[in-house]
VEXTORSE-288194 format. One line per field, with one value per residue (C-alpha): x, y, z; residue number from 1. Coordinates in steps of 0.02 Angstrom, whole numbers, plus 50000, padded with zeros to 5 digits. Layout:
east = (X,...)
north = (Y,...)
up = (Z,...)
num = (NUM,...)
//
This chain:
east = (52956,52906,52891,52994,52883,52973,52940,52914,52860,52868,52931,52745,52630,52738,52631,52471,52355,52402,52294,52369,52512,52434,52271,52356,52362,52173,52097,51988,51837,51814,51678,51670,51834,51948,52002,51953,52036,52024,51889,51869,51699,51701,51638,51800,51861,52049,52046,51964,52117,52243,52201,52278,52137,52078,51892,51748,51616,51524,51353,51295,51137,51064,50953,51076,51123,51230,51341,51393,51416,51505,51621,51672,51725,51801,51938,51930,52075,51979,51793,51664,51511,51388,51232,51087,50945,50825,50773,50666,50726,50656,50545,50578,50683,50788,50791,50825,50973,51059,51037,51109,51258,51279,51298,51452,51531,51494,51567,51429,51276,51234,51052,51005,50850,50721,50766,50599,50575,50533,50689,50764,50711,50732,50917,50920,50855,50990,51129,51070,51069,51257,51319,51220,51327,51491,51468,51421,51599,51710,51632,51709,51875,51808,51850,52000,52122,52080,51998,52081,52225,52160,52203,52098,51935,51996,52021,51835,51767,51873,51849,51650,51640,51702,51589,51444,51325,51262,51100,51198,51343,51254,51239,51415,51476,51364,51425,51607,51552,51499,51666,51773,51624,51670,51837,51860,51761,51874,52023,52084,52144,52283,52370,52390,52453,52471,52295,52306,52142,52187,52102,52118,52119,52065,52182,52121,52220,52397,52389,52359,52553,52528,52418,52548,52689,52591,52541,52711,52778,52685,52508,52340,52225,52065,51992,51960,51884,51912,51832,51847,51793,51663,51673,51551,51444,51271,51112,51008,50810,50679,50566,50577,50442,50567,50687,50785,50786,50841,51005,51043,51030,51127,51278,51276,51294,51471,51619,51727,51862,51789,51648,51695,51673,51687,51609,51559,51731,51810,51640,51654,51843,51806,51693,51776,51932,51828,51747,51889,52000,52119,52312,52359,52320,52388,52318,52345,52343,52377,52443,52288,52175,52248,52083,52118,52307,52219,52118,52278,52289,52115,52140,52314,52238,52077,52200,52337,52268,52075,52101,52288,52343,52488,52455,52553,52535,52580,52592,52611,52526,52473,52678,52773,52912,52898,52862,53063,53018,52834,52909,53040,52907,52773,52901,52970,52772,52715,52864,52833,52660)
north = (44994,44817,44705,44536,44363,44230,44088,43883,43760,43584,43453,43371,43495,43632,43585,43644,43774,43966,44076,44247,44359,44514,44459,44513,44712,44699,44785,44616,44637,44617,44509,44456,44544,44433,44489,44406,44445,44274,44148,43970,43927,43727,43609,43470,43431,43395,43579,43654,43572,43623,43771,43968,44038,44146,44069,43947,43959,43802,43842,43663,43631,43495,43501,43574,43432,43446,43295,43404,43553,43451,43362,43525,43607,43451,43465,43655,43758,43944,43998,43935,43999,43863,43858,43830,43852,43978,43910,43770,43726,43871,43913,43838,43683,43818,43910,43743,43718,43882,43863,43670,43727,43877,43744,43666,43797,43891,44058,44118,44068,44093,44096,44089,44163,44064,44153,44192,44201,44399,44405,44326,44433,44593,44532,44495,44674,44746,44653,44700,44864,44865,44763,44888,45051,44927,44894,45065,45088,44973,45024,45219,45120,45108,45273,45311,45383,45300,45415,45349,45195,45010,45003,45128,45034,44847,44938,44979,44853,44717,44817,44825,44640,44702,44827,44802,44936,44844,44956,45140,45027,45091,45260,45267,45184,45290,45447,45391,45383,45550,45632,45523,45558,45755,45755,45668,45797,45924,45856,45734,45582,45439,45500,45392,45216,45044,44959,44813,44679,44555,44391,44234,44209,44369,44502,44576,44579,44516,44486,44661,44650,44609,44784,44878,44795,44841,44993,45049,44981,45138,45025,45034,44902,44956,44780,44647,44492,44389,44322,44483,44584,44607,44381,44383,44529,44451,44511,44407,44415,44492,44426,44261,44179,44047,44135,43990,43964,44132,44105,43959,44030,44209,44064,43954,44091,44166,44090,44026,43878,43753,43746,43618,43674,43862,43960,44065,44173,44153,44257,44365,44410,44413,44551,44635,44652,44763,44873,44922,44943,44812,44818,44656,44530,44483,44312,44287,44109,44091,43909,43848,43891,43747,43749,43929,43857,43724,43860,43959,43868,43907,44090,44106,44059,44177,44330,44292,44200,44298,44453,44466,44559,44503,44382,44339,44208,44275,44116,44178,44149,44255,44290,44447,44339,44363,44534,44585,44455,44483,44693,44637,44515,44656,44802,44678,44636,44820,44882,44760,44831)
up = (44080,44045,44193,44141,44181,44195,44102,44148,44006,44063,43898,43912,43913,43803,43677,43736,43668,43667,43646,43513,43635,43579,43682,43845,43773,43789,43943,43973,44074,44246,44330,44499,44555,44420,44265,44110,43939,43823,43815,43727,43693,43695,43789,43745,43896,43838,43735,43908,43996,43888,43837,43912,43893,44053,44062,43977,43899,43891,43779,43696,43558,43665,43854,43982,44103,44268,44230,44080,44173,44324,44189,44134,44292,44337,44215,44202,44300,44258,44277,44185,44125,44090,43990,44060,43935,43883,43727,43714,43910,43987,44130,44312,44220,44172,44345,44429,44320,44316,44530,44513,44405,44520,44669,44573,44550,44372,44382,44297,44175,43991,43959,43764,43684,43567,43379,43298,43101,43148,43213,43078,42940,43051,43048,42858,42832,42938,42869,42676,42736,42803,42638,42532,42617,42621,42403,42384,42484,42419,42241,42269,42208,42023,42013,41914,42002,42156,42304,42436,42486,42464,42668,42711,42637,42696,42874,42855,42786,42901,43051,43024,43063,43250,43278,43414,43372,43225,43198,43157,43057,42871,42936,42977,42820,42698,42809,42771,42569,42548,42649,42537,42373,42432,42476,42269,42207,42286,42200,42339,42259,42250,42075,41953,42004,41954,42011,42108,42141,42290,42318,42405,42572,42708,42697,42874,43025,43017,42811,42788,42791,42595,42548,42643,42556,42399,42436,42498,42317,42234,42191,42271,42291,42221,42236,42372,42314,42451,42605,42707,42550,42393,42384,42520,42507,42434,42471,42544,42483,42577,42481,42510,42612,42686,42781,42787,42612,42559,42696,42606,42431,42500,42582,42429,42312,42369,42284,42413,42381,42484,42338,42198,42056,42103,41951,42057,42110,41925,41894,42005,41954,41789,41812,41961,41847,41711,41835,41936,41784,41854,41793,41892,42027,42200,42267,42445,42531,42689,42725,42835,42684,42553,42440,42374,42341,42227,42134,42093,41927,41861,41949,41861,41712,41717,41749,41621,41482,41476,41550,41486,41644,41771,41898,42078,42208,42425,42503,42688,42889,43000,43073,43045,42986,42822,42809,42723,42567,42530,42515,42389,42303,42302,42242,42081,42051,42073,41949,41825,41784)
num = (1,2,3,4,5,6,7,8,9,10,11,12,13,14,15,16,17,18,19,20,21,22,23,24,25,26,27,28,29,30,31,32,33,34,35,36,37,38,39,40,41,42,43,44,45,46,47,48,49,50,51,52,53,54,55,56,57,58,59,60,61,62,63,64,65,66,67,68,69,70,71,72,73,74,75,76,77,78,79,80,81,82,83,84,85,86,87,88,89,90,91,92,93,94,95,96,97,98,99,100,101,102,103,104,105,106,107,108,109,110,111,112,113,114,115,116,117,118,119,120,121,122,123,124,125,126,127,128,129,130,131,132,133,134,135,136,137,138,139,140,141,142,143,144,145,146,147,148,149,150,151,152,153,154,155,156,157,158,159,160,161,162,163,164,165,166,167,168,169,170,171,172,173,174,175,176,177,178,179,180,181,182,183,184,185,186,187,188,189,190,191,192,193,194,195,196,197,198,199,200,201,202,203,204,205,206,207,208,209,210,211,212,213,214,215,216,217,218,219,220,221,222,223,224,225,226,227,228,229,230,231,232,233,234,235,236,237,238,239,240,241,242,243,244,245,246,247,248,249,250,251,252,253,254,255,256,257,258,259,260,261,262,263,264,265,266,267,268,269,270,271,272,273,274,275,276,277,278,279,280,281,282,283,284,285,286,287,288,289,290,291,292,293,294,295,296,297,298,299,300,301,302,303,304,305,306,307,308,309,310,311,312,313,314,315,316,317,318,319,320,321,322,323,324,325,326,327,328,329,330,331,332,333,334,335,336,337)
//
């Protein structure tokens, strides 16, 4: 049985920062005897004081300083863990810092670590690899009929992002390929269905309400070319002797809205569209992300007037809300096709 909590919001602070309900299912962790589930990593003292959020974290780019740290537990009604170097301010400035901060009353301490250009490119390497095993995923889709549900792949691809054991993540993915590679050689497939692509805004989490909605309609999404799917999965070069440079070129390169102009994703679409033997197109915007609701028009056009396929626009949040409408939308869309 639930246990009822009774609830007191005062008219002038109703308005303060909350952090998402569904953080209290987590187990938290538990340091020091208390139990910590959510925490805001700012150093602003109004958002520390008016924020729900069970603890700090107050990590800053500049020389850790105790008026900082002081101002920040002064204001601050949970535990704080404060920087206190590591970096360039290492050594017994560091030490003396971390014991100050200690002294006022940090709950704890955050020491960084000085990022090497070894580092770096040992990180580049690993990340190519997990992209490589995620394309070579998301890619089982151009397979007509589909091998598996659209949901399935987003789930893995979305839920890789999450995962802390970074260095077995392509093993794992490619391991995943060739059971799904098998299982479609055995005969194991979706059938034949109307082929959906989705773009726009990240379809992960609480949007995935708009694949199930399509999926449920009789479509499958073979296709994600958004911000949680194929949109951002570059490669960066290896080869590159300025590890810096080759980030910039990997981050410049993906087509996201906030570029203007955006060649970039009507590229990628146009091409995504033909490979994955696309019968229509779902674009997602969620209402925070207005910059993909100003590229609807040159999207829209793209789909309908090149490609000659149908095209819809999901305008929804993160809410559950909506969930009745975007079904009916998604079933009319789905038997249209």
């Amino acid at each position: 049985m639930k246990k009822f909590v009774p609830v007191y919001e005062g008219e002038l602070r109703k308005h303060s920062i909350q952090v998402p309900r569904c953080i209290s299912e987590c187990s938290g962790i538990r340091i020091f005897g208390r139990r910590i589930k959510s925490l805001v990593f700012s150093t602003d003292v109004a958002i520390i004081k008016n924020i729900n959020a069970d603890a700090v974290i107050a990590v800053y780019p500049f020389t850790p300083q105790p008026a900082i740290t002081q101002a920040i537990l002064s204001v601050s009604e949970v535990p704080v863990f404060a920087g206190v170097g590591g970096g360039l301010t290492n050594g017994q400035r560091s030490a003396s810092i971390a014991a100050y901060a200690e002294h006022q009353g940090a709950f704890g301490l955050v020491c960084n670590t000085f990022i090497t250009e070894e580092a770096i490119r040992h990180e580049i390497h690993l990340n190519n690899e997990i992209t490589k095993s995620l394309l070579r995923l998301q890619y089982l889709m151009a397979n007509a009929p589909a091998p598996v549900s659209g949901l399935n792949i987003v789930n893995t691809a979305y839920g890789s992002g999450f995962n802390m054991d970074v260095e077995s993540l392509p093993a794992r993915i490619n391991d995943l390929a060739d059971q799904i590679e098998a299982e479609y050689a055995a005969g194991k497939n979706e059938g034949k269905k109307p082929r959906i692509l989705v773009t726009g805004s990240p379809s992960g989490g609480a949007a995935l309400k708009v694949i199930r909605a399509i999926e449920d309609a009789g479509a499958v999404v073979v296709a994600f070319e958004n911000c949680s799917g194929l949109k951002s999965m570059l490669l960066t070069d290896e080869e590159n002797p300025d590890v810096y440079d080759a980030l910039a070129r990997r981050y410049l390169g993906i087509g996201c809205s906030c570029m203007s102009p955006n060649p970039n994703r009507l590229a990628m679409l146009d091409k995504l569209i033909d490979e994955f033997h696309v019968d229509g197109v779902v674009d997602i915007i969620l209402q925070a992300c207005h910059t993909y609701n100003v590229e609807t028009a040159l999207v829209g056009k793209l789909v309908k007037e090149k490609k000659g396929i149908p095209y819809t626009v999901v305008e929804t949040d993160y809410s559950q809300s909506d969930v009745g409408q975007i079904q009916t939308r998604m079933a009319a869309f789905v038997e249209m096709l």
